[in-house]
C-alpha positions in Angstrom: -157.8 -64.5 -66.4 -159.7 -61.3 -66.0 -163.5 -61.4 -67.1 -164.4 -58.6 -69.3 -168.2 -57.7 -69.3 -170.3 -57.1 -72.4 -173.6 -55.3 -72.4 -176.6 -55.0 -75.2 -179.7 -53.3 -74.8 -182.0 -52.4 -77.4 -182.6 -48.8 -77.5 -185.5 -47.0 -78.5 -185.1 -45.0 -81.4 -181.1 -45.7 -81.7 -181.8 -49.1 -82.5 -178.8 -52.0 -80.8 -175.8 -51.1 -78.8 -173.4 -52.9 -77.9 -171.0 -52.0 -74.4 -167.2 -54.0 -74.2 -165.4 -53.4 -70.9 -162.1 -54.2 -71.3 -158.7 -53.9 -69.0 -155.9 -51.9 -69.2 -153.7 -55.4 -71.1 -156.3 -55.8 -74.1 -154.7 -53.1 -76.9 -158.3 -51.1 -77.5 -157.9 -52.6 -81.6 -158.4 -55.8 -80.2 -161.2 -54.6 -77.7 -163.2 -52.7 -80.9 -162.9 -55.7 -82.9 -164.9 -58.1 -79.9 -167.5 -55.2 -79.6 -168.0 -55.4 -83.2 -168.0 -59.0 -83.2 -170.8 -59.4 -80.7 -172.3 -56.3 -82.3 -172.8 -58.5 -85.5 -173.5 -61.7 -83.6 -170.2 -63.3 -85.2 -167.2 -65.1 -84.0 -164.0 -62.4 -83.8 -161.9 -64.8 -85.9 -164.3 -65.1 -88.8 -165.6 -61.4 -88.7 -167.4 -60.2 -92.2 -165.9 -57.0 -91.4 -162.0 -56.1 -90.9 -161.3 -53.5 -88.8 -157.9 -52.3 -90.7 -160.5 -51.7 -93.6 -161.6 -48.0 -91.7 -158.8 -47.6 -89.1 -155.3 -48.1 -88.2 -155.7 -50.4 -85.9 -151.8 -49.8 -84.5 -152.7 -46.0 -84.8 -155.9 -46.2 -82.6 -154.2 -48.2 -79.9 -151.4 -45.6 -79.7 -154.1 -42.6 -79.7 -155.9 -44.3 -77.0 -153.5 -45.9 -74.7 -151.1 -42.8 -75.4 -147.9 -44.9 -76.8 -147.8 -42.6 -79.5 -145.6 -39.5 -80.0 -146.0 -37.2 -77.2 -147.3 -39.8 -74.7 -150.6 -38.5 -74.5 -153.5 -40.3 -74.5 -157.1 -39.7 -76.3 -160.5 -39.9 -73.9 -162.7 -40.6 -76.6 -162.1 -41.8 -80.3 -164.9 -42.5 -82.4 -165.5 -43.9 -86.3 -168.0 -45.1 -88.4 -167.7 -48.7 -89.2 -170.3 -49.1 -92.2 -174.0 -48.4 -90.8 -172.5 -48.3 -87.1 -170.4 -46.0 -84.7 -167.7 -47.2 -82.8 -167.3 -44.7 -79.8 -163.7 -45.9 -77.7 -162.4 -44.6 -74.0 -159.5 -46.1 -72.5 -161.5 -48.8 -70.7 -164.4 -48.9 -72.1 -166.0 -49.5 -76.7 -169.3 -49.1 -77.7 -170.9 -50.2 -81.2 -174.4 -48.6 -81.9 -176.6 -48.1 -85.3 -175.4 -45.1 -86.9 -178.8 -42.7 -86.9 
């Protein structure tokens, strides 16, 4: 099993952010949906908030791991997820307070 890392810190004016590490065998849908999880202090399996409800969660992990037409992948993706932003890179998600 590969241990992924999670980071918070509490930022100044920005409010909380949240940092998931994950490897290159986690599809990045499932890696957004744990950020946002321990973004909102809930369990993944019972999350308030779906993550289908503001993306394509099949679309973002072909745009980021570049299974998608043309093979190519994306360095950065980001959305707003109500009052946060979800910023994801290929091995790396991050949830923060929308300013």
């Amino acid at each position: 099993m590969t241990e992924r890392t999670i980071r918070e810190s509490n930022g100044r004016a920005v409010g909380r952010r949240v940092q998931y590490e994950y490897e290159a065998d986690e599809p990045p849908s499932i890696a957004v949906t744990m950020a946002l999880a321990q973004y909102r202090g809930e369990d993944a399996t019972q999350m308030s908030t779906h993550l289908y409800d503001y993306v394509d969660p099949e679309a973002l992990d072909a745009i980021v791991d570049g299974s998608g037409e043309g093979n190519r992948s994306a360095r950065r993706v980001e959305f707003a997820v109500g009052e946060t932003t979800v910023v994801v890179r290929p091995s790396r998600v991050e949830v923060f307070t929308t300013e």
